[in-house]
C-alpha positions as CSV (number, residue, x, y, z in Angstrom):
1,X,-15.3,-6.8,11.6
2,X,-14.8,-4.6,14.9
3,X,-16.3,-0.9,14.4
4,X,-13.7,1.5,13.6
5,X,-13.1,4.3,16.2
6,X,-10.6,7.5,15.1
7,X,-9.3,9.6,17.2
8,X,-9.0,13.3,14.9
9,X,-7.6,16.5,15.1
10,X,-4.6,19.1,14.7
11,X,-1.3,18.7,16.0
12,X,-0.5,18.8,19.8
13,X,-4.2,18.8,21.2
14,X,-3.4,15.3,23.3
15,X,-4.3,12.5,20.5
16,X,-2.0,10.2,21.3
17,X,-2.4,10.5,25.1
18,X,-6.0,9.8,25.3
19,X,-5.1,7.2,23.2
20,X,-3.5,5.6,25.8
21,X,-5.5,6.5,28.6
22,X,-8.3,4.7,26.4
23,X,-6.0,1.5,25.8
24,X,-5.4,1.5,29.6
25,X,-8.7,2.2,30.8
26,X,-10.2,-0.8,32.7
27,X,-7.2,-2.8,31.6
28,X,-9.3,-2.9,28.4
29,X,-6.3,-3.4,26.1
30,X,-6.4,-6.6,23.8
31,X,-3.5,-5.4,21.8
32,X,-1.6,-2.5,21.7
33,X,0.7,-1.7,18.7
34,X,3.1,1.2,18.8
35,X,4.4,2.6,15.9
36,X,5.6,6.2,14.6
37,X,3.9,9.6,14.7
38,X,3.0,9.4,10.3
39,X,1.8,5.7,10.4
40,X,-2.0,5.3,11.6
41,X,-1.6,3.5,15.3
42,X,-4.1,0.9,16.0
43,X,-5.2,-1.5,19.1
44,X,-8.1,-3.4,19.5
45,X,-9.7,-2.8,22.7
46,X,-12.8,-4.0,24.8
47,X,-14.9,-2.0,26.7
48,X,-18.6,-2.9,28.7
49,X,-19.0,-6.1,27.1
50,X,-17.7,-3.9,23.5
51,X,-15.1,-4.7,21.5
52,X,-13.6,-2.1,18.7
53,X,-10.4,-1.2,16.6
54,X,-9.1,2.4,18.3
55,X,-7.0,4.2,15.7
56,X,-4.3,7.0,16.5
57,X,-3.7,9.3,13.8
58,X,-1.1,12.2,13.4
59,X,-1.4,16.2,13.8
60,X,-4.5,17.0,11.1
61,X,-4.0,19.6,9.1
62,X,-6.3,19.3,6.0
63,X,-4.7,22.1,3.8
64,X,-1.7,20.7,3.9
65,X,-0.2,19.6,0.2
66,X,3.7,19.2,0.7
67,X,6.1,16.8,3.0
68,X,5.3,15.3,6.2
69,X,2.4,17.1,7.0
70,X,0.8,16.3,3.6
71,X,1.7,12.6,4.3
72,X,0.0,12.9,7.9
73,X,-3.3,14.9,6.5
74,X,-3.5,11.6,3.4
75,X,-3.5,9.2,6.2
76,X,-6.0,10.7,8.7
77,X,-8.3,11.2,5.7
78,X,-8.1,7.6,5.4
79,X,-8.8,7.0,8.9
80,X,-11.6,9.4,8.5
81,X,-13.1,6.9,5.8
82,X,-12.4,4.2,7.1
83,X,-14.3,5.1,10.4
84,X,-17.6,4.0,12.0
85,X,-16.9,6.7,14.5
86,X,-14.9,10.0,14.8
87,X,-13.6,11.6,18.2
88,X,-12.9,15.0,17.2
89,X,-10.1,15.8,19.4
90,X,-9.6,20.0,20.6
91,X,-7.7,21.8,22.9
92,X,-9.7,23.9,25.4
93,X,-6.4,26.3,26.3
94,X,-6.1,27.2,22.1
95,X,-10.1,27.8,22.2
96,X,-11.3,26.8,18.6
97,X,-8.8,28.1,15.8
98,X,-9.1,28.3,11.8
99,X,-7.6,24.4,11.3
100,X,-10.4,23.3,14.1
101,X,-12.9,25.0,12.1
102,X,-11.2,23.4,8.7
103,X,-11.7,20.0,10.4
104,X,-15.0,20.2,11.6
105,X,-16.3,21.4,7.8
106,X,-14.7,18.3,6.3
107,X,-16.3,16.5,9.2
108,X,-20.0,17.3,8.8
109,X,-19.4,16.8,5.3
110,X,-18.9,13.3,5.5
111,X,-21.9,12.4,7.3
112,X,-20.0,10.4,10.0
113,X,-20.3,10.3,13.7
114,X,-18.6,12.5,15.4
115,X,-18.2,13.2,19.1
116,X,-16.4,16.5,19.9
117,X,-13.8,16.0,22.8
118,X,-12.6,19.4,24.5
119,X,-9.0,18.1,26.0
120,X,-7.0,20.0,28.9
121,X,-10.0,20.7,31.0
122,X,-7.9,20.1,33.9
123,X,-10.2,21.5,36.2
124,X,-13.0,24.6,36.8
125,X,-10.6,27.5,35.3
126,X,-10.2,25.7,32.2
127,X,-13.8,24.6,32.0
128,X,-15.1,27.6,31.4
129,X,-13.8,28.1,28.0
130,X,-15.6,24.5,26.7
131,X,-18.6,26.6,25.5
132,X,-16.8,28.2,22.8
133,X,-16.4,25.6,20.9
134,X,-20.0,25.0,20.1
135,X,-19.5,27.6,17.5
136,X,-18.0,24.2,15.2
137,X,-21.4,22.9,15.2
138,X,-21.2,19.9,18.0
139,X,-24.8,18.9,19.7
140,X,-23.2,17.7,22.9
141,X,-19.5,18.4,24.1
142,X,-17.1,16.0,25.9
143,X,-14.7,17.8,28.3
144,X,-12.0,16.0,29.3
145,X,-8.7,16.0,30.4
146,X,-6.7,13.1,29.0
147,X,-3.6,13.5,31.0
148,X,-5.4,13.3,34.5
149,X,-8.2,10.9,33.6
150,X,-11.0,13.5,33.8
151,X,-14.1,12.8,31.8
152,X,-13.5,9.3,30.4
153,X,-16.1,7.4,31.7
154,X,-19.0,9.7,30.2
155,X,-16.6,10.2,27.2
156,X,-16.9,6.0,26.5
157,X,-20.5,6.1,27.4
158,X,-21.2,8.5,24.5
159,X,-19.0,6.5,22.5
160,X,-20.4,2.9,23.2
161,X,-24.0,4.2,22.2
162,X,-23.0,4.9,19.1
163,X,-21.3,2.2,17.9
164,X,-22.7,-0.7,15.5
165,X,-23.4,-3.8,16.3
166,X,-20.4,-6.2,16.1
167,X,-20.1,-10.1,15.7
168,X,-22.3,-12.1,18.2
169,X,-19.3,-13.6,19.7
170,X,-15.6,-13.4,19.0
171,X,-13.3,-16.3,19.9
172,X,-9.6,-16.3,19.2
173,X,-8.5,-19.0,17.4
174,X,-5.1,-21.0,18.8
175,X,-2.2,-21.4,15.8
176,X,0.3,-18.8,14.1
177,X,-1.4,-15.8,12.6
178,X,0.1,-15.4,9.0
179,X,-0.7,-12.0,7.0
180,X,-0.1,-11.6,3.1
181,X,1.0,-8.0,2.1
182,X,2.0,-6.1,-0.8
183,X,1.2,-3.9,-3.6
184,X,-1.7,-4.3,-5.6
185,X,-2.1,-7.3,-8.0
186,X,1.0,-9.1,-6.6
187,X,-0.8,-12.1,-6.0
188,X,-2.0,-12.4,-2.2
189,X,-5.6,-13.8,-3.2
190,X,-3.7,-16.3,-5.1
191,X,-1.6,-17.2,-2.7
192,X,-3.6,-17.1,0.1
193,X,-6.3,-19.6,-1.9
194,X,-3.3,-21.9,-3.0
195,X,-1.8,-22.4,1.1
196,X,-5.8,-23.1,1.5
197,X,-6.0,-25.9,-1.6
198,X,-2.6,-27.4,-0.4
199,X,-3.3,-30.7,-0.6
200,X,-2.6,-31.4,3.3
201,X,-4.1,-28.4,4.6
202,X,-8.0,-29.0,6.1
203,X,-9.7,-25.8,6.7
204,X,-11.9,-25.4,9.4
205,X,-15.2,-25.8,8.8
206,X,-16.7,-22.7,10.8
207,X,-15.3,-19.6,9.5
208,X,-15.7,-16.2,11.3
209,X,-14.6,-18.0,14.9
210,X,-11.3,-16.5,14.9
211,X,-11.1,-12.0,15.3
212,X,-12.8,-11.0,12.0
213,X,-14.6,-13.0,9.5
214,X,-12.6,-13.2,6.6
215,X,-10.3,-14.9,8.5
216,X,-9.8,-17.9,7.6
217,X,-8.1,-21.1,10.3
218,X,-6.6,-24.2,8.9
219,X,-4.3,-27.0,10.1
220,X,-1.1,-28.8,8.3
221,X,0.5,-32.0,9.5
222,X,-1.3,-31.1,13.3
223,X,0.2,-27.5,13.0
224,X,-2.5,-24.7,13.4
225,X,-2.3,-21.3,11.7
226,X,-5.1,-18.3,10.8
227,X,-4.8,-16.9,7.8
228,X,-5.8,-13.4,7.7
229,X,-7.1,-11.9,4.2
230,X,-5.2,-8.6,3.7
231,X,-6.3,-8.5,0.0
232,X,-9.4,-6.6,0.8
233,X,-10.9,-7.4,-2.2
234,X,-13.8,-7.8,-0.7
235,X,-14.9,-4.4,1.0
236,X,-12.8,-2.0,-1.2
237,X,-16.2,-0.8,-3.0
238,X,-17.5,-0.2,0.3
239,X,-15.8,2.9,1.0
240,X,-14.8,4.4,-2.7
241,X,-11.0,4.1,-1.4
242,X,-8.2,4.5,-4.3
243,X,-6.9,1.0,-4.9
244,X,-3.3,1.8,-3.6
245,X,-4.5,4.1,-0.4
246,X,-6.3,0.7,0.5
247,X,-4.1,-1.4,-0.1
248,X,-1.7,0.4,3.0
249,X,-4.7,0.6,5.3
250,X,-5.2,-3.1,4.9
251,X,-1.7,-4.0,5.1
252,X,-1.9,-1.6,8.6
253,X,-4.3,-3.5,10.1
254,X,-3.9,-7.0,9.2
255,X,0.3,-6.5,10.3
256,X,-0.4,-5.7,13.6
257,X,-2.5,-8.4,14.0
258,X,-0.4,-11.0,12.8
259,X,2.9,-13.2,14.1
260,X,4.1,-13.5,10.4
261,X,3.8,-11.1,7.5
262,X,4.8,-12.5,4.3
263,X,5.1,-9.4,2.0
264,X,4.9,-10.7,-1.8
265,X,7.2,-8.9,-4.0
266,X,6.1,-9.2,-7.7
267,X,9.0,-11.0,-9.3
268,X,8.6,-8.9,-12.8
269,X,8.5,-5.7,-11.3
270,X,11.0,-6.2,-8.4
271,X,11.1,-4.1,-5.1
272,X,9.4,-0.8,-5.2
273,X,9.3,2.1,-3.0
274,X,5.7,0.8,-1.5
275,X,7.1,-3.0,-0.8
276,X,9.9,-0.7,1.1
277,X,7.0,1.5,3.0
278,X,5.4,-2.3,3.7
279,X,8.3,-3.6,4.5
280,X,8.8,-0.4,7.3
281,X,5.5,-1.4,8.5
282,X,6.4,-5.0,9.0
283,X,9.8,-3.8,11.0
284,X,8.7,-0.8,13.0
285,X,5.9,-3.2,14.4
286,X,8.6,-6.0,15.4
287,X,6.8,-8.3,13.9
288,X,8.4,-12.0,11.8
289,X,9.2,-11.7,7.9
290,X,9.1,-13.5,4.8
291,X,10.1,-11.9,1.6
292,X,7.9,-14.0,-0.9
293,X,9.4,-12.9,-4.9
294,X,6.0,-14.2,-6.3
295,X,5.4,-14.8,-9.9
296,X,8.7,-16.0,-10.2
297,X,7.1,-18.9,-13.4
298,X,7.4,-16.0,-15.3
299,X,10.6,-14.6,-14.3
300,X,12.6,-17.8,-13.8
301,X,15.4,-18.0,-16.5
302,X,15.6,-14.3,-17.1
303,X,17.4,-13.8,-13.9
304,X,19.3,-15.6,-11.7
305,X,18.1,-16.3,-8.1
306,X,21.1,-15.2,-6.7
307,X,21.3,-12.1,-8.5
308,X,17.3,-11.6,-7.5
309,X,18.1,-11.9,-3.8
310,X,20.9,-9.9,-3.7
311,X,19.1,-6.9,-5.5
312,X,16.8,-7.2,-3.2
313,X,18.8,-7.4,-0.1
314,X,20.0,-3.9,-1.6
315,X,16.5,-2.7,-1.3
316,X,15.5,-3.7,1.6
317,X,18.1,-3.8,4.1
318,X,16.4,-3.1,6.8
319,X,14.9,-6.5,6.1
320,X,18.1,-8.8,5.7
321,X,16.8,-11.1,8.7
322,X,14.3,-12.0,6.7
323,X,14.1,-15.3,4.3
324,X,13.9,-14.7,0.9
325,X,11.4,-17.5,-1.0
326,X,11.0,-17.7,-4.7
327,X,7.0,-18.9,-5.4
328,X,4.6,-19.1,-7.9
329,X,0.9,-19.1,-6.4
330,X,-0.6,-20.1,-10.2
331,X,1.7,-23.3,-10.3
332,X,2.2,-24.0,-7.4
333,X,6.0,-23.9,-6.9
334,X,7.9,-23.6,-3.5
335,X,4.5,-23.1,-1.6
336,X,5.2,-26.1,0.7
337,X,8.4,-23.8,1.6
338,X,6.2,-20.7,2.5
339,X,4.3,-22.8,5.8
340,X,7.9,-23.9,6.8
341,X,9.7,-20.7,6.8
342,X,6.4,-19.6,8.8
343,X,6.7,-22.1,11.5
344,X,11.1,-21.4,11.2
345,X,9.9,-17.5,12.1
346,X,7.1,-17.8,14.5
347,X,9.5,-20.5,16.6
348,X,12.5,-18.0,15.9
349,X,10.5,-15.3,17.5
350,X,9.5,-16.8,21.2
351,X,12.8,-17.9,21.5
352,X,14.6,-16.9,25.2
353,X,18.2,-17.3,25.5
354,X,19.2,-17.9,29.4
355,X,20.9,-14.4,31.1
356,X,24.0,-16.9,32.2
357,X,24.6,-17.9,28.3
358,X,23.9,-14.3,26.9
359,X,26.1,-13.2,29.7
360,X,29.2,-15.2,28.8
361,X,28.9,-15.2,25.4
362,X,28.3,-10.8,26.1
363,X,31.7,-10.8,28.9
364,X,33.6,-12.5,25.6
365,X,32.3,-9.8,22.9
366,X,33.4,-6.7,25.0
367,X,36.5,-7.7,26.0
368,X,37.4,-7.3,22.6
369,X,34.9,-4.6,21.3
370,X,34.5,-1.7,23.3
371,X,32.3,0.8,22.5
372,X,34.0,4.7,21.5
373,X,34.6,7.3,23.9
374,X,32.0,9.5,24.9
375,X,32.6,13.1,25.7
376,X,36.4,11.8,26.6
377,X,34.8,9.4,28.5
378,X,34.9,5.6,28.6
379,X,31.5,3.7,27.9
380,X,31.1,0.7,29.7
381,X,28.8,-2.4,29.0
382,X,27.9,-4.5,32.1
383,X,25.5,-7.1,31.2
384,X,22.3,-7.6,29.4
385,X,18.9,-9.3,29.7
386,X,16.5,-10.7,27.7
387,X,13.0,-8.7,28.4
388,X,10.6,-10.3,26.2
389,X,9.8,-12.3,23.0
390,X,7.6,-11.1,19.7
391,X,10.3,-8.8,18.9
392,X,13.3,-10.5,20.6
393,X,13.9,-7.6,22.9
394,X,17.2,-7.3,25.2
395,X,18.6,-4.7,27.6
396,X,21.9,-3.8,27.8
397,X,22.8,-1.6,31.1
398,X,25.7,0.9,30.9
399,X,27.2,3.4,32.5
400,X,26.2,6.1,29.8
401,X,23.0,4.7,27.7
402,X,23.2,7.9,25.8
403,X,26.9,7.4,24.7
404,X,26.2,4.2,22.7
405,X,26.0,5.6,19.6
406,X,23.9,4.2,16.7
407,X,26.9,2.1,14.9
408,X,27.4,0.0,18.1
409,X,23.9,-0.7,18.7
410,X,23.9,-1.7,15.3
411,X,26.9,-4.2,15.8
412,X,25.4,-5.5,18.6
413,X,22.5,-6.5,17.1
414,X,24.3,-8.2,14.4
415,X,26.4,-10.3,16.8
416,X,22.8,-11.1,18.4
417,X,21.7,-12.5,15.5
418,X,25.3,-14.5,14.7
419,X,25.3,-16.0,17.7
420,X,21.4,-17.1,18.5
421,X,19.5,-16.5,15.3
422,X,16.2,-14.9,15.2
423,X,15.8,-15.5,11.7
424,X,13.0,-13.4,10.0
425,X,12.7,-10.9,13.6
426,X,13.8,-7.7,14.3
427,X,15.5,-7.8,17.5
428,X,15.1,-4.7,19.8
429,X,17.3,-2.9,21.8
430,X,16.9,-1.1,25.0
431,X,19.8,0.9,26.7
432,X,19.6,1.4,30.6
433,X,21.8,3.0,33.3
434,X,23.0,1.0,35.6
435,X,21.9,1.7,39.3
């Protein structure tokens, strides 16, 4: 596994931006994964000849017990434990306050390595207020400024020296990365060991070639894919982690990593609010779908498919692009589907339609749906563009982006989908003014 690097500390000291000066830095990125401000941000990135997993977290404040904040101070605790190394992120221009001090206790506390990062030193002035915050117990401080790129180089060369020893050698294998998420005890071991055992699938013989070890790359009929073990059976004991609070971190991790999440939805229980919060994950990070009901042996003549699938469109309908497949990992049942709705989604998602066919097809839509008035004023839709693949992501230029409102985008996407398909993939929109 690649060492685990968070970046820690109360709200607005510049988390996120040295985040990104980090991704950025050397043109080190290997992945980069945007998501929102409560979800734990992660990108794999390679430094000097280093490889590790860089993880953004939210605004820390440990006291908090209520709403978003509380929500934000659960998930950087988890980042916390889930860390090989901590950068401890203040704000030079604040000097050190009561929820600095807060965070460095619970720091020190955990034994971890921690490197404390003094941000906004944007040059001499500001410098001279980095002393003050040895007074939170740091033996060395880093003083940096994020925004103008100040301080990085000795920042990473602290950081490099203190992190484990990774894998030998990491190669990434070719074929459709496949991740299995969901709640606790839904069946992802299961089904993850019965793709493995199908009878045409050869598994390679030298595991730990492809990103991490428990990895696992096979081949169907020719077709390549790498399986990636979200159960995390295997290393939960390691770190003491509540069942449930691991279960999301896993499901982080191994979905931004992935082409195609299959998230397995027991079939006895039905859709919960944490397949919905997995389900979020799987969207926000445009990534394909499969809704998998597993189980379904024990469900099956109880309930009607059709009924099944429509509750669960209900749910989830932020999710209706996705295919909806009724399995049973102990019997067997519909798992031949499961590899051919993967390769349907992975194919669905590279897909480019040509500018003079979206074009046409766009000219034809507008001249009978218009979007509404903004400010008294007419909104008009030129033309769109197809940007990129792995979300579908199109570009629409206007003559007031900000007057589309949400409904329209909506309906354009919808029409998107009716007329070219990207079945089981968010597609994204982008609203631009025209020059």
């Amino acid at each position: 596994m690649r060492p685990v690097v968070a970046i820690v500390g109360r709200p607005n000291v510049g988390k996120s931006t040295l985040f990104n000066r980090l991704l950025g830095y050397r043109k080190a990125v290997v992945e980069d994964v945007p998501g929102v401000t409560r979800d734990l941000n992660f990108a794999d990135v390679e430094v000097g000849g280093r490889s590790f997993t860089l993880v953004d977290t939210g605004g820390f404040e440990p006291s908090s017990e209520e709403g978003v904040t509380a929500q934000v101070a659960r998930q950087c605790r988890l980042a916390i434990e889930e860390a090989d190394v901590i950068l401890f992120l203040l704000d030079v221009l604040d000097g050190p306050t009561p929820v600095d001090r807060e965070i460095a206790d619970l720091l020190r506390r955990t034994g971890k390595k921690v490197l404390f990062v003094v941000n906004k030193v944007d040059g001499p002035r500001q410098g001279q207020g980095v002393f003050d915050f040895y007074e939170l117990g740091g033996e060395e401080l880093y003083p940096i400024s994020a925004l103008h790129k100040r301080g990085l180089e000795e920042l990473l060369d602290a950081l490099l020296e203190l992190l484990p020893e990774g894998p030998e050698e990491e190669q990434v294998q070719e074929g459709v990365r496949v991740a299995i998420v969901g709640r606790p005890n839904v069946g992802k071991s299961s089904l993850m060991n019965r793709i493995l055992g199908y009878e045409r699938a050869i598994v390679d013989e030298a595991p730990g070639t492809t990103r991490d070890a428990i990895d696992t790359a096979f081949s169907v009929d020719g077709k390549r894919y790498i399986l990636i073990d979200t159960a995390g059976m295997r290393r939960k004991s390691r770190i003491g982690l509540q069942l449930e609070r691991y279960c999301v971190w896993e499901a982080i991790r191994s979905i931004e990593r992935s082409d195609v999440s299959l998230l397995l939805i027991d079939a006895q229980e039905g859709p919960t609010d944490q397949d919905s919060r997995i389900g979020g994950l799987i969207q926000r990070r445009g990534k394909g779908c499969i809704l998998v009901v597993n189980k379904w042996d024990l469900a099956e003549g109880r309930v009607r498919r059709r009924d099944y699938k429509r509750a669960l469109r209900e749910r989830l309908h932020f999710l209706e692009h996705a295919p909806v497949l009724f399995t049973s990992a102990k019997t067997g049942q519909g798992v031949k589907e499961v590899l051919e709705a993967v390769d349907l989604v992975a194919a669905e998602a590279k897909k480019r339609v040509p500018t003079g066919r979206l074009n046409r097809w766009f000219r034809q839509l507008m001249a009978t749906h218009q979007p509404p008035l903004w400010r008294n004023r007419p909104v008009k839709l030129y033309y769109i563009t197809q940007v990129s693949v792995a979300p579908p992501t199109f570009v629409v230029f206007a003559n007031y982006p900000e007057g589309v409102n949400q409904n329209f985008q909506r309906f354009l996407v919808r029409k998107l989908r009716e007329e070219f398909g990207f079945r089981g993939n968010p597609i994204r929109l982008l609203l631009r003014k025209r020059d």
